[in-house]
Backbone bond lengths (Angstrom), bond angles and torsions (degrees), N, CA, C in turn:
res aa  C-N    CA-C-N  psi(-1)  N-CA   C-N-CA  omega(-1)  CA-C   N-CA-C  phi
1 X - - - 1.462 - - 1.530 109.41 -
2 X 1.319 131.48 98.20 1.460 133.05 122.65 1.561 120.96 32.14
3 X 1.074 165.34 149.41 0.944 138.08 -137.13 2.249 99.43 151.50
4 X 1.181 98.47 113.63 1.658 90.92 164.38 1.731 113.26 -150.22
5 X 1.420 122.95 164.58 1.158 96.18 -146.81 2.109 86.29 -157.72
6 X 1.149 101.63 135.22 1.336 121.86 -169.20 1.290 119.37 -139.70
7 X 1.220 128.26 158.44 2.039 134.18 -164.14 1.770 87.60 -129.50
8 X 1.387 109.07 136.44 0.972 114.03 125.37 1.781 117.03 -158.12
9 X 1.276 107.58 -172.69 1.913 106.88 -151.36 1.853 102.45 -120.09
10 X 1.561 90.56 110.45 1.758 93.04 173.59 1.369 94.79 -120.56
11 X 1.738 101.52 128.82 1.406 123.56 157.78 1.861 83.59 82.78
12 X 1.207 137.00 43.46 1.719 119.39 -177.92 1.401 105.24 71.90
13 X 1.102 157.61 -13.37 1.204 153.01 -87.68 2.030 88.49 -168.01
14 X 1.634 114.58 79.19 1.373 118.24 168.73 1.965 110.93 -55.39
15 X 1.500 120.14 123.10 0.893 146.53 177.95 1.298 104.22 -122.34
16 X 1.319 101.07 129.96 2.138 130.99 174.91 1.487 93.33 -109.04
17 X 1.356 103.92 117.44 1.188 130.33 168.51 1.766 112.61 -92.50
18 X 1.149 118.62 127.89 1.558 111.58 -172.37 1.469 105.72 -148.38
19 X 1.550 105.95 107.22 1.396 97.39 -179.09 1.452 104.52 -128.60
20 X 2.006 90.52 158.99 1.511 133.56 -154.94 1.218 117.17 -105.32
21 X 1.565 116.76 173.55 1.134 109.15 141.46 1.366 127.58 -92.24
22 X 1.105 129.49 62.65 1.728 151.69 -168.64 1.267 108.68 -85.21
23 X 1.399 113.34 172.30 1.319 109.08 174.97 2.031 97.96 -130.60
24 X 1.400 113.12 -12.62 1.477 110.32 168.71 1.662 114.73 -136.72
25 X 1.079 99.35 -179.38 1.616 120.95 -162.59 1.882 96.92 -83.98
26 X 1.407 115.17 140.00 1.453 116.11 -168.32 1.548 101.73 -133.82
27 X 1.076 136.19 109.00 1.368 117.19 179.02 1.369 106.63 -129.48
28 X 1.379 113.21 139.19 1.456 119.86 -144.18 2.156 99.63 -132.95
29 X 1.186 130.71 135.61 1.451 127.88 159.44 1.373 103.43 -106.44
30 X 1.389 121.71 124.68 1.237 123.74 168.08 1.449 135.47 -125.63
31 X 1.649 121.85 133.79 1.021 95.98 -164.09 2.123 143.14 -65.85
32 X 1.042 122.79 -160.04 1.343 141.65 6.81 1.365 102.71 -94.47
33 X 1.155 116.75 -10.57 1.879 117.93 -171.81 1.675 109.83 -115.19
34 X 1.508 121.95 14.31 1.108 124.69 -174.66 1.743 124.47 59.83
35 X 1.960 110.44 50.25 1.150 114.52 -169.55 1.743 106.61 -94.11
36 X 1.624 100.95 131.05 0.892 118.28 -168.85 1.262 126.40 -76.73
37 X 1.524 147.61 104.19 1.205 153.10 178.38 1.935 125.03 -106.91
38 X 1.258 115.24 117.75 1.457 106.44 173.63 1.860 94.78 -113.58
39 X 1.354 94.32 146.28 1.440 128.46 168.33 1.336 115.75 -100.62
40 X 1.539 129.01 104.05 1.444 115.95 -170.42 1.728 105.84 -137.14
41 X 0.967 129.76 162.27 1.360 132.94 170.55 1.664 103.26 -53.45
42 X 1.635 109.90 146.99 1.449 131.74 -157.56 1.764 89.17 -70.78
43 X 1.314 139.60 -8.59 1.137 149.32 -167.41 1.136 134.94 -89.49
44 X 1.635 102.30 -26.83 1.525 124.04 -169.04 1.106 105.53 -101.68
45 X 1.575 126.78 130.27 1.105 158.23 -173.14 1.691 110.56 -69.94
46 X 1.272 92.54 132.87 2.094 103.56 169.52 1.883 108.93 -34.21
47 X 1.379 95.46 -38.72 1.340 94.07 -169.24 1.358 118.51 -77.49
48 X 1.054 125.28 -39.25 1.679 161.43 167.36 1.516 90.49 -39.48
49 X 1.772 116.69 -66.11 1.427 114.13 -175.36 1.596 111.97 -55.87
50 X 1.431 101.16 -54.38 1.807 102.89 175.71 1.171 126.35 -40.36
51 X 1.519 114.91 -49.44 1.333 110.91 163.79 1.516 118.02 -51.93
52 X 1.204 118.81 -66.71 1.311 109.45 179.97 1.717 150.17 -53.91
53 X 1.820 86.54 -6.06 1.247 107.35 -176.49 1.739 93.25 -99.71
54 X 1.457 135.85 -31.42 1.073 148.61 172.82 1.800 98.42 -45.87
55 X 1.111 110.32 -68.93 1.716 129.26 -163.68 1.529 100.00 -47.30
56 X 1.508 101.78 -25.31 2.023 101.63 -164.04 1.994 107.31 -122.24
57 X 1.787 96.09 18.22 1.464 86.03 -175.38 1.532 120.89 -71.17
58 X 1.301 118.88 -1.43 1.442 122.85 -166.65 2.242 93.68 -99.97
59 X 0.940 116.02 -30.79 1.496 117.62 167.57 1.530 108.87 -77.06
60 X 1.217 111.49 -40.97 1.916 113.20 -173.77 2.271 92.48 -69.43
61 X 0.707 94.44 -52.74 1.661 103.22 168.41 1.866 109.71 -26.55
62 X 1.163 81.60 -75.83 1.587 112.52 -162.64 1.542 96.10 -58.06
63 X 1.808 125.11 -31.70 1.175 121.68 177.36 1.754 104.36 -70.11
64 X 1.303 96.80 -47.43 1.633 78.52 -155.10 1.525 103.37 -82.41
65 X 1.263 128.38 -0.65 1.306 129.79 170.50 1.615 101.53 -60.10
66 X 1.351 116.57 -47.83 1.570 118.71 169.51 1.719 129.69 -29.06
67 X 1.522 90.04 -57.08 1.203 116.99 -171.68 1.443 102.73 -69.76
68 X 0.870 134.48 -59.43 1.576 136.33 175.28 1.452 116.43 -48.84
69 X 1.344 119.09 -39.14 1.845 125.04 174.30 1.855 88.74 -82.51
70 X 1.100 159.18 -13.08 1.408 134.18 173.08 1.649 108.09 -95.65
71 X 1.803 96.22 135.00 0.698 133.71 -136.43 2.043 90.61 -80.61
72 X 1.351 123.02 136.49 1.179 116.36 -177.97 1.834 98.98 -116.27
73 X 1.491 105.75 157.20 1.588 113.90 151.13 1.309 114.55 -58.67
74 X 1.168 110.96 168.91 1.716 134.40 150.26 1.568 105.06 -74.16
75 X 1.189 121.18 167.06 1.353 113.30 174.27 1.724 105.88 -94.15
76 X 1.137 104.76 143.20 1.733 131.18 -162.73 1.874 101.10 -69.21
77 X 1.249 112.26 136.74 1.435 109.47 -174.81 1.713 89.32 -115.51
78 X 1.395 117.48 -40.15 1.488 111.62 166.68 1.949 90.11 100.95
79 X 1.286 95.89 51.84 1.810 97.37 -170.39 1.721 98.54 -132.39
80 X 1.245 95.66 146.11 1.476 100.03 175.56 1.894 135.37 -46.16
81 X 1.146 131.94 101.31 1.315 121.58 -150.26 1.576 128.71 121.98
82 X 1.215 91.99 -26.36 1.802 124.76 174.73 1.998 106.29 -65.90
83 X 1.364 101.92 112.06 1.676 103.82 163.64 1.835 110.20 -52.48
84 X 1.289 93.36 149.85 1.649 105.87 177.31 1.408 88.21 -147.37
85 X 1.688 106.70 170.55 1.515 112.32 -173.21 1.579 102.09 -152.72
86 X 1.549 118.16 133.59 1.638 114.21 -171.12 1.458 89.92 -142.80
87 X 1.463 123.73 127.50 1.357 125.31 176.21 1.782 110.35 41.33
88 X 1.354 95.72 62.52 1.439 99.32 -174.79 1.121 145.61 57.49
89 X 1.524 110.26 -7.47 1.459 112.27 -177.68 1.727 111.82 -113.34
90 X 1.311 121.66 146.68 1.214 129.47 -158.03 1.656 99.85 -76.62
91 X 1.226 111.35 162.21 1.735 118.22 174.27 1.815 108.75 -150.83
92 X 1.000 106.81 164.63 1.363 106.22 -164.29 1.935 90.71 -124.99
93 X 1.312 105.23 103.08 1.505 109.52 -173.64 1.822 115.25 -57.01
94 X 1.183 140.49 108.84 1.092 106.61 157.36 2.017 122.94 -126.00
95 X 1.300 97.04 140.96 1.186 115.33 -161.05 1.642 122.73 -84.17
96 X 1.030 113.59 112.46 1.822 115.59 170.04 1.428 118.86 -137.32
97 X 1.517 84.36 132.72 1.316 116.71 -159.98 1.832 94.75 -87.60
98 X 1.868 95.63 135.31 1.647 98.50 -165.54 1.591 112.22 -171.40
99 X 1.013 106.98 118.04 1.918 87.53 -160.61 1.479 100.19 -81.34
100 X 1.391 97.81 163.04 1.291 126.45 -172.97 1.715 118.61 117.44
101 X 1.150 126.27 -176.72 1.561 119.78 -166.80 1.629 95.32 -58.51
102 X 1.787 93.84 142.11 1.836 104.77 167.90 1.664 99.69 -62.64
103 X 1.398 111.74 -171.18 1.201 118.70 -177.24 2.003 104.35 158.94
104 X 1.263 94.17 137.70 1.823 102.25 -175.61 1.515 96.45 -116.64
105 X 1.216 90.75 147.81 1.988 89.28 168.09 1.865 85.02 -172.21
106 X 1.733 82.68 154.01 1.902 95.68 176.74 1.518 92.83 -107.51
107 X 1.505 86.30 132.12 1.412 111.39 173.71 1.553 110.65 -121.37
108 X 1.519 76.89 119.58 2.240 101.07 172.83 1.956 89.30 79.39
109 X 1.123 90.77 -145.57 1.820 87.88 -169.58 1.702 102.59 -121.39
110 X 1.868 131.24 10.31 1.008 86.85 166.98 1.746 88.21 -143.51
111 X 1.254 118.00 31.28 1.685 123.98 159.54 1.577 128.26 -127.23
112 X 1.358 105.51 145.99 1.459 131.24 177.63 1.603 116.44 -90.90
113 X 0.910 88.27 101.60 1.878 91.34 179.61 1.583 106.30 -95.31
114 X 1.479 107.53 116.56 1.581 123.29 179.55 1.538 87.19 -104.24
115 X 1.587 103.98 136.21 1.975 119.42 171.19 1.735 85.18 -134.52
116 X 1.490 88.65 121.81 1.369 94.63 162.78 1.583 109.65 -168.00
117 X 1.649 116.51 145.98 1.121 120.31 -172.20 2.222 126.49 -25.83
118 X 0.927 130.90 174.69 1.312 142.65 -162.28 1.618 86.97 -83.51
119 X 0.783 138.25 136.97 1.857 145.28 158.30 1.764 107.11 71.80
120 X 0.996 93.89 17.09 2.200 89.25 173.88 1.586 102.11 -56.18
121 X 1.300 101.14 127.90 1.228 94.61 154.23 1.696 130.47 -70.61
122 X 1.462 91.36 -171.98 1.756 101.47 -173.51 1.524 98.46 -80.92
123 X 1.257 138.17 -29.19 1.095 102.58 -172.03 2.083 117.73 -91.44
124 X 1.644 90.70 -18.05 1.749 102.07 -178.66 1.903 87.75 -67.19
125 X 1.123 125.41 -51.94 1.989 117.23 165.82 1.357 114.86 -9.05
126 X 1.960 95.15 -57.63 1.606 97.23 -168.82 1.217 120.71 -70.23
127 X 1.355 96.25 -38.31 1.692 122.25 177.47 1.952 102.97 -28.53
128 X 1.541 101.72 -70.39 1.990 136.92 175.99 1.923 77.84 -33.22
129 X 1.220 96.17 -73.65 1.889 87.62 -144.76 1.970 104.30 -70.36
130 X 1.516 96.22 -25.72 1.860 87.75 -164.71 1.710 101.34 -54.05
131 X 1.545 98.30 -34.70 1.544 112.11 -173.35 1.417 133.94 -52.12
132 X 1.839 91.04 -37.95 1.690 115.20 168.28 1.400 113.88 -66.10
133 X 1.631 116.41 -44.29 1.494 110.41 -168.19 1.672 89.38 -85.28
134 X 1.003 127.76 1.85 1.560 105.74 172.92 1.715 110.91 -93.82
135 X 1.268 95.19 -53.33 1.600 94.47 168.24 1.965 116.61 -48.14
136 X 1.590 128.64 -37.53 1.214 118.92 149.25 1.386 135.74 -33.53
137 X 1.444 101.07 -53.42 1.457 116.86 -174.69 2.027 95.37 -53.16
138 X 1.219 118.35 -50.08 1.457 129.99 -125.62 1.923 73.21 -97.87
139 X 1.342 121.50 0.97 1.567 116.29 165.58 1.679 101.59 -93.48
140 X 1.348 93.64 -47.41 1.861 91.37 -164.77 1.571 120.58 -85.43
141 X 1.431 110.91 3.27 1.683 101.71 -179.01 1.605 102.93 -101.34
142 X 1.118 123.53 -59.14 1.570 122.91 157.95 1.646 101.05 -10.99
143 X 1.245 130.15 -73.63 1.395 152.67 -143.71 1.855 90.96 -76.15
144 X 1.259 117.92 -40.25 1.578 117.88 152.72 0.995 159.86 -97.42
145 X 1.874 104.51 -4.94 0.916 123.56 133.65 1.733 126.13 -36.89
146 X 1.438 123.87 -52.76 0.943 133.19 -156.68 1.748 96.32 -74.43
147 X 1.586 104.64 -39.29 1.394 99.47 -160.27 1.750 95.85 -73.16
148 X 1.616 122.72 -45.94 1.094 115.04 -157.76 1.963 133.87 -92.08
149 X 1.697 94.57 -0.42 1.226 102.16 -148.61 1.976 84.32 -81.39
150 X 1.037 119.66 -34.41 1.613 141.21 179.53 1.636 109.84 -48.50
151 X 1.693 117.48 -42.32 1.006 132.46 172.70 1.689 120.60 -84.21
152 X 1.283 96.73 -17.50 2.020 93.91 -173.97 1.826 69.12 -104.56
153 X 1.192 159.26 -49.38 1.065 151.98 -140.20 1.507 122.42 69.17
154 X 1.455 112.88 23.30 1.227 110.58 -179.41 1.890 97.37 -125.97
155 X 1.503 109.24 156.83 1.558 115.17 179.97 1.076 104.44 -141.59
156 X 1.741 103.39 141.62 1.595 103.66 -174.71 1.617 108.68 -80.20
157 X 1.929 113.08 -174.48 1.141 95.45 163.07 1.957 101.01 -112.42
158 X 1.269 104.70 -4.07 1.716 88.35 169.90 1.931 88.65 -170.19
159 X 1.099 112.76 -174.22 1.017 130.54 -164.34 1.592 138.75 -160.02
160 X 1.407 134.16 118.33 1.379 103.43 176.40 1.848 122.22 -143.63
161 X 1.360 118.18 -168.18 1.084 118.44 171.33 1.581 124.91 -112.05
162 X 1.579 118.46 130.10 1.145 87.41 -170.79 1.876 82.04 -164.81
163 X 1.640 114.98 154.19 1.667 116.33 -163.22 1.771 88.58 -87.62
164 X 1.375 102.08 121.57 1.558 133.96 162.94 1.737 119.16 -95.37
165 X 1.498 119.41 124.67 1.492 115.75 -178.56 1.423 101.80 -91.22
166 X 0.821 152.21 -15.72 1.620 166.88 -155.68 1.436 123.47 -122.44
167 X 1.038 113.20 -28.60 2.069 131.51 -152.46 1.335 87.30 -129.65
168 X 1.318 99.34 149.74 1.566 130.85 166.08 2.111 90.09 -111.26
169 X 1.082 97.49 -51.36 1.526 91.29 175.98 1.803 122.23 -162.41
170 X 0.660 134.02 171.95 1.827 123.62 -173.54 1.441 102.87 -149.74
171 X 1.013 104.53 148.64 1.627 126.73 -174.34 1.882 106.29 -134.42
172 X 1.790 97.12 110.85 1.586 107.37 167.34 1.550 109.23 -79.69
173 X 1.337 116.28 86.15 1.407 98.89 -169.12 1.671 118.39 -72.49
174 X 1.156 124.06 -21.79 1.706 116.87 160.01 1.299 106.74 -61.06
175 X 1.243 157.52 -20.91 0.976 148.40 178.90 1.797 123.21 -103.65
176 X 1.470 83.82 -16.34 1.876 109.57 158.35 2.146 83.29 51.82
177 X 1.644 114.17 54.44 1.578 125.32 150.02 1.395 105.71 -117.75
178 X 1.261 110.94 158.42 1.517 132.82 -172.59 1.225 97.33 -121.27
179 X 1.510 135.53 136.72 1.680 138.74 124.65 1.258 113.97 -82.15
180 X 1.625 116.75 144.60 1.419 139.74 164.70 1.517 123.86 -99.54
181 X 1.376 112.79 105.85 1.465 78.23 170.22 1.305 140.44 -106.15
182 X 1.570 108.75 151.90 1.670 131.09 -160.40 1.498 103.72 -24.11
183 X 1.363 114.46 -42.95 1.430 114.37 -169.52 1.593 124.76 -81.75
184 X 1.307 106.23 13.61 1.571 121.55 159.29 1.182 111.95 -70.04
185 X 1.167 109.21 -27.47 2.092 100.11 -177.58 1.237 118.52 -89.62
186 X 1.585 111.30 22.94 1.092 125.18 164.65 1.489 121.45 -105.62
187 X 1.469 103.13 -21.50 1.336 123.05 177.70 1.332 137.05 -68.79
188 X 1.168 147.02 132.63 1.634 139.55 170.21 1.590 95.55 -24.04
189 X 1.517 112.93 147.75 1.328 124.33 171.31 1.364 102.46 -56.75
190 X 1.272 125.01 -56.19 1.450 120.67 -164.05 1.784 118.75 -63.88
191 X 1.018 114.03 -9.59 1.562 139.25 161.68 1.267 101.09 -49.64
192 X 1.696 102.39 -74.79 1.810 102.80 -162.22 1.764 109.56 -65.39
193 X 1.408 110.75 -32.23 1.317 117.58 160.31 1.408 120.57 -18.38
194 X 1.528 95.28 -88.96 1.500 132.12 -169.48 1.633 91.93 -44.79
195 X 1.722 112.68 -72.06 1.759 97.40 172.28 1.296 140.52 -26.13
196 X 1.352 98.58 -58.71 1.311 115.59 -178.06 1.759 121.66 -55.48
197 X 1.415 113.63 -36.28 1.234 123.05 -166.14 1.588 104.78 -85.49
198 X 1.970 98.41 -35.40 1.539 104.64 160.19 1.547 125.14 -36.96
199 X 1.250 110.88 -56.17 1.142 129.44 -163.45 1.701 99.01 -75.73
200 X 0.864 115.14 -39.73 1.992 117.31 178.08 1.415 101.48 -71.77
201 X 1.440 116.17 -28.22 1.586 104.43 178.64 1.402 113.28 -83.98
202 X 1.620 121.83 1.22 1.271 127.80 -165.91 1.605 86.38 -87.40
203 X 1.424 135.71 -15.99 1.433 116.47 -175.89 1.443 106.74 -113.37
204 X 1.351 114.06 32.61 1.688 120.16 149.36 1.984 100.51 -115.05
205 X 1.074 111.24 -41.21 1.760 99.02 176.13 1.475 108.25 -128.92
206 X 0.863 111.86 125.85 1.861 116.05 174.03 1.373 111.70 -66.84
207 X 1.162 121.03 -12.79 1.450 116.68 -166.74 1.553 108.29 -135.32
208 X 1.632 110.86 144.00 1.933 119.99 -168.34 1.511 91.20 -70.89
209 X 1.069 146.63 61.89 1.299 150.74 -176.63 1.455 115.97 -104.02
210 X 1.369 129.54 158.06 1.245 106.19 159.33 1.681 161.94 -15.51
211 X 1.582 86.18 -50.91 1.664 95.01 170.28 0.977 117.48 -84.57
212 X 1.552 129.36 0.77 1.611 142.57 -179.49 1.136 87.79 -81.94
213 X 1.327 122.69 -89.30 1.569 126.81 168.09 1.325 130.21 4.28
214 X 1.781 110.24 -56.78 0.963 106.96 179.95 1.529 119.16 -79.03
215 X 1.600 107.70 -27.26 1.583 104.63 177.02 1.412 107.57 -71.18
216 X 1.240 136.27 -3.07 1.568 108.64 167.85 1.341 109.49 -114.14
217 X 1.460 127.59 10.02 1.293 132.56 149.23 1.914 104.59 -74.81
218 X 1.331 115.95 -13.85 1.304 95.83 170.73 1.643 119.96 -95.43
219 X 1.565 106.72 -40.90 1.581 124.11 165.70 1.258 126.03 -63.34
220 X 1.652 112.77 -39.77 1.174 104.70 -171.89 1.627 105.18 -131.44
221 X 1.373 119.57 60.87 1.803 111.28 -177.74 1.638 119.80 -2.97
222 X 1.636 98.44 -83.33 1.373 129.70 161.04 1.624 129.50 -6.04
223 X 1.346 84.51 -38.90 1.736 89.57 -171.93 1.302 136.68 -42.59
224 X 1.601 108.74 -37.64 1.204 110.32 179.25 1.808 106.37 -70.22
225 X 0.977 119.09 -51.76 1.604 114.83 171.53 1.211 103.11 -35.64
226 X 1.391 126.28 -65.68 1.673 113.43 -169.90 1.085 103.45 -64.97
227 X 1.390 140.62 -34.74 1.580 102.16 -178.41 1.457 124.29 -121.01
228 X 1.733 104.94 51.07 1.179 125.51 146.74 1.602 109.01 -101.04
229 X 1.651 121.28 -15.95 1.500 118.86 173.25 1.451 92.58 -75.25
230 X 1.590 135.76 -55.39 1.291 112.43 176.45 1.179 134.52 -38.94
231 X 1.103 114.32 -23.96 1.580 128.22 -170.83 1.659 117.48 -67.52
232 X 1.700 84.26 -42.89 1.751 111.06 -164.43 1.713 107.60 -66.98
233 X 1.978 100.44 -44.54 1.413 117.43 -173.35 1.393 104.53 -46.55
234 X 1.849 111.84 158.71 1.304 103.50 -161.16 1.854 84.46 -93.06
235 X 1.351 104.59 169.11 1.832 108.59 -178.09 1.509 108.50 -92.56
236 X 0.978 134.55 172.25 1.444 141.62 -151.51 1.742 91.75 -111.81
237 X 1.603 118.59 127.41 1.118 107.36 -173.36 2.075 114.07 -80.81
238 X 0.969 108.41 -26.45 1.684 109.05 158.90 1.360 107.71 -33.68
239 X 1.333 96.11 -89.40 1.354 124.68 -153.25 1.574 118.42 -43.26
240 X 1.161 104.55 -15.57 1.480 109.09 171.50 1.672 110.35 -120.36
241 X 0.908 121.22 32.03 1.574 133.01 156.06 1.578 127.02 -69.91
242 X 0.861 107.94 81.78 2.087 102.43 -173.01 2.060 82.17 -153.53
């Protein structure tokens, strides 16, 4: 899809204009600073967007006020002593240097043991761990897949993991695939949940609309708690670098 993409500023407030071949208006806050983007049909006018970004400035507000009170990392050097985080719970990384294949594993219940060659750098480090929490992920979504796809009544045809600056997760629904992103396996279990089931409910309604709403008030009660705990979790200082 075609795709063109323009700024302009309501209320101080820089807006990315990006238009589609769509048929409605999409307006999105994203983190880490709450930057504002609408998605609208190739048709609709600067002004058309203003208004509509006008109608929602007290919610676009309220988003990025969010974003600014959640709590971020430092950026990760991947050194012994350094916090790490796996299904929500904190770990205290420690690192030894040792030739032969790298390799991560949690040891006892509150350390991360990084093995990796004599002089690795920091970013081949990240390389060791992004790899571990992906290979995790690629245990626990299968494992909920199975439980949840039976209950929303919908099944994908494939699925994957992969680090998103924007997305918690996305759903191709003609193609009925899901993305995860990497940084769920850092998250409270009920996080990757809550995504995941999101994303299966995205192939009964395409849109956060009412009847979306209501299907995960029927599948998933809970939801809103989990993804006000997403909210709370601190954000990964990489991952939101652009």
């Amino acid at each position: 899809m075609n795709t063109a993409s323009q700024f302009i500023t309501v209320s101080d407030i820089p807006v990315e204009i990006v238009r589609k071949n769509i048929k409605n208006i999409h307006l999105g806050v994203y983190p880490p600073e709450g930057r504002v983007r609408v998605s609208v049909p190739r048709h609709i006018t600067n002004e058309n967007v203003r208004l509509a970004v006008v109608t929602r400035l007290a919610w676009i507000k309220k988003q990025q006020e969010a974003f600014k009170k959640q709590p971020r990392q430092t950026e990760r050097e991947y050194v012994s002593g350094e916090s790490h985080y796996f299904q929500g719970k904190r770990y205290i990384l420690e690192v030894v240097e040792r030739y032969g294949k790298h390799s991560l594993r949690v040891k006892g219940n509150a350390k991360m043991l990084l093995e990796v060659s004599p002089g690795t750098s920091k970013d081949n480090r990240a390389v060791v761990v992004n790899d571990w929490y992906r290979q995790q992920l690629k245990i626990l979504i299968p494992q909920l897949l199975t439980k949840w796809q039976p209950i929303v009544g919908k099944d994908v045809s494939s699925w994957g993991v992969k680090k998103m600056k924007t997305k918690w997760g996305s759903c191709n629904i003609a193609n009925r695939r899901i993305w995860l992103n990497l940084e769920l396996a850092k998250k409270s279990p009920e996080c990757l949940e809550y995504i995941l089931v999101h994303e299966l409910v995205h192939l009964h309604e395409r849109h956060h609309n009412d009847n979306f709403r209501r299907l995960m008030d029927q599948f998933l009660p809970s939801w809103q708690q989990s993804r006000d705990t997403l909210k709370s979790e601190p954000l990964a200082h990489e991952d939101w670098n652009y």
